[in-house]
C-alpha positions as MATLAB code, in Angstrom:
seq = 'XXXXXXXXXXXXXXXXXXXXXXXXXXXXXXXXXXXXXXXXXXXXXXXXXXXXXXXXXXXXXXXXXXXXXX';
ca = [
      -3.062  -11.011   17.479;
      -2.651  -11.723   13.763;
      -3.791   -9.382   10.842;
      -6.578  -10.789    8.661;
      -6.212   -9.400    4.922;
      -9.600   -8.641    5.386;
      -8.828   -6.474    8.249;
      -6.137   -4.831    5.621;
      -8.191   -4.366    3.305;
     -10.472   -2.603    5.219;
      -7.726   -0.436    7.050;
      -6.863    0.364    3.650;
      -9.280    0.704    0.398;
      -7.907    1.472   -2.975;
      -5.415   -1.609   -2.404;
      -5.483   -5.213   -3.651;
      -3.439   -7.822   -1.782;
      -1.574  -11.101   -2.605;
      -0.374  -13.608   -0.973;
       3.118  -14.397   -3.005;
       5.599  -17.314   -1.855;
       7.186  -15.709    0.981;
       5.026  -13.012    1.847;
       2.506  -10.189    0.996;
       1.888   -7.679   -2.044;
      -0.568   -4.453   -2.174;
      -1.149   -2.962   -5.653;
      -3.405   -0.148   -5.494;
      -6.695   -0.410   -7.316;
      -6.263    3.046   -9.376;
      -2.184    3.435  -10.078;
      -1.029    6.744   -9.695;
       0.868    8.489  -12.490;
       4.876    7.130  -12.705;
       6.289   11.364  -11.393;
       4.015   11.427   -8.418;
       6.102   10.306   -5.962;
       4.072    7.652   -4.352;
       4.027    3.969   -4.741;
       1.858    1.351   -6.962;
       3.227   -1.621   -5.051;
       3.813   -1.658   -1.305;
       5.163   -5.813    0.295;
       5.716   -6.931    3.342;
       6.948  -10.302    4.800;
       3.767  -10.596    6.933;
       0.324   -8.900    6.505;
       1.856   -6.878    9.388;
       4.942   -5.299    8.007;
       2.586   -4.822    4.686;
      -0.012   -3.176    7.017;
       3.095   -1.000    8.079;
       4.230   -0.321    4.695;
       0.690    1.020    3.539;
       0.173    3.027    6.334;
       3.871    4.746    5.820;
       2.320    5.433    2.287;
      -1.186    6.782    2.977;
       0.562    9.341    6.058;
       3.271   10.172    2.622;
       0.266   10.995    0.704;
      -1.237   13.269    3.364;
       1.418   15.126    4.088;
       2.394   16.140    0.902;
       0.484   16.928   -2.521;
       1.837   14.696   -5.174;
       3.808   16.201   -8.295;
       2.107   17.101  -11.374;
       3.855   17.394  -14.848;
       7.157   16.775  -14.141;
];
């Protein structure tokens, strides 16, 4: 079964997604600061792969605190 981006976006709030020639692009709602180690922009070549992608970023997040003043 396909993704929906509506299944996406609820799967993952705090992110808006594209569709872009080619595939998919996440850009999260509130960008975090440039030195914190996490991403602004997650893509994928299907809502799949993207779905993938932000997951891989949210279980980052958790498992480490993010810099701060570096």
């Amino acid at each position: 079964m396909s993704l929906t981006v509506q299944q996406v976006l609820s799967k993952f709030p705090g992110w808006q997604i594209t569709d872009i020639s080619g595939g998919w692009v996440a850009m999260r709602v509130n960008f975090v600061p440039k030195n914190s180690g996490f991403s602004n922009v997650r893509c994928g070549e299907t809502l799949e792969e993207l779905a993938g992608n932000l997951h891989a970023e949210i279980r980052q997040q958790k498992s480490r605190p993010p810099a701060v003043g570096k």
